[in-house]
Legacy VTK file of the C-alpha trace (Angstrom):
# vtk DataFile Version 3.0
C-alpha trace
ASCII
DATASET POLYDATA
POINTS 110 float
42.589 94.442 92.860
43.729 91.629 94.753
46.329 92.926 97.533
48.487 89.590 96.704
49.190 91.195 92.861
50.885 93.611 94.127
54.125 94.986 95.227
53.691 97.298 98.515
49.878 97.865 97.284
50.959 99.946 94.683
52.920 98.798 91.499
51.637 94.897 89.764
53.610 92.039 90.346
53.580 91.198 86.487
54.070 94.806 85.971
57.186 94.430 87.014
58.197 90.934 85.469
56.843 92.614 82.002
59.682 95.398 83.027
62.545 93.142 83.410
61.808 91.007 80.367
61.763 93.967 78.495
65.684 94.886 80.006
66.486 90.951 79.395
65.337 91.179 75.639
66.690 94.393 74.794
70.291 93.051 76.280
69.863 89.912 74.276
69.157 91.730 70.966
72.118 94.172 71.335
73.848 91.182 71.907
72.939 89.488 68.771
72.951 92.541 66.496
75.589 93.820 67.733
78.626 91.577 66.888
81.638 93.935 66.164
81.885 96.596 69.155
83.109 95.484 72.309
81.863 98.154 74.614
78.431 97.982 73.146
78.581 94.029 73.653
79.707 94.640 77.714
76.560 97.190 77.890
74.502 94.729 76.579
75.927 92.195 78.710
75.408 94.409 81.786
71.731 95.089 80.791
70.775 91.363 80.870
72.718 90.766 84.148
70.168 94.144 85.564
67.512 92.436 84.151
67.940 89.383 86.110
69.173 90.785 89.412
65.588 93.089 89.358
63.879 89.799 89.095
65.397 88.631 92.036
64.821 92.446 93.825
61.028 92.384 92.980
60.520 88.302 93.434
61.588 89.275 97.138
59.590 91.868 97.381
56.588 90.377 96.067
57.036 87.139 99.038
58.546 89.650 101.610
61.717 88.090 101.477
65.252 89.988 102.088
66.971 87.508 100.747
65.631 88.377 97.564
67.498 91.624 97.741
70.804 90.143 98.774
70.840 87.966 95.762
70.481 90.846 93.561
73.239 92.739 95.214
75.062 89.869 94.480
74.362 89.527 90.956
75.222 93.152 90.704
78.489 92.337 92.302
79.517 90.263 90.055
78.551 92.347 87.160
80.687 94.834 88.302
83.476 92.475 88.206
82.840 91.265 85.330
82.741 94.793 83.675
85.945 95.763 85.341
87.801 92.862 83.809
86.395 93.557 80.280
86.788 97.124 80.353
90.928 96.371 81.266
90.314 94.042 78.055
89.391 96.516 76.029
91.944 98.912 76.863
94.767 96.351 76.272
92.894 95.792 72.671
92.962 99.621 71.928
96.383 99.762 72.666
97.206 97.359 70.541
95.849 97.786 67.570
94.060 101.332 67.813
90.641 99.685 67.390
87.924 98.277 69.603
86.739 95.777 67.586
86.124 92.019 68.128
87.818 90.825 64.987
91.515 92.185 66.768
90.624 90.094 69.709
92.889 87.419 67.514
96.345 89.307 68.784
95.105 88.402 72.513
95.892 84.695 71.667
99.108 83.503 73.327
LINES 1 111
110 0 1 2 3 4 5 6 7 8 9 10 11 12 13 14 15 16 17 18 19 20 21 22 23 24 25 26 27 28 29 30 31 32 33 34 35 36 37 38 39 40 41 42 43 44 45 46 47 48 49 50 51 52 53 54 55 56 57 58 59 60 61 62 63 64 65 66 67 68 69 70 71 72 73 74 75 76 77 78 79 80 81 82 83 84 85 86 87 88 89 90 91 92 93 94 95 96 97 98 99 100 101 102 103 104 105 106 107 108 109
């Protein structure tokens, strides 16, 4: 095999691309089947944002690149965030209404 295929001689590049579009479809489908429970939505959510952030991890392996690495800490980062804020979302939903469903996100309007 052709040492430029591969990730640290070991593991195929596409290998790996194959792997994260496999993440990035299975967050997109709970996305889209999934329309009435939050938490499930914010997993699914999360799962696409892994998805991309190994794409940037294994790009910058694949062309030696750190910065390849940093750019998926990032993107973690900022899923984090994200999560946090929807998680304190959800709770304020619960308590109001008892119910984690996206049809009482209606009583959030101001």
């Amino acid at each position: 095999m052709n040492t430029l295929n591969l990730i640290n001689n070991d593991i195929p590049f596409l290998l790996c691309l194959d792997y994260t579009a496999v993440l990035f479809v299975l967050g997109l489908s709970g996305l889209i089947i999934n329309k009435r429970n939050i938490l499930l939505m914010l997993l699914s959510l999360e799962l696409t944002f892994l998805a991309s952030a190994l794409n940037f991890i294994f790009a910058g392996q694949f062309l030696n690149l750190f910065l390849g690495a940093i750019y998926g800490i990032l993107i973690i980062l900022v899923v984090v965030a994200d999560t946090a804020i929807g998680l304190s979302l959800v709770v304020l939903i619960y308590r109001g209404s008892r119910t984690a469903s996206v049809n009482s996100l209606v009583t959030l309007r101001g």
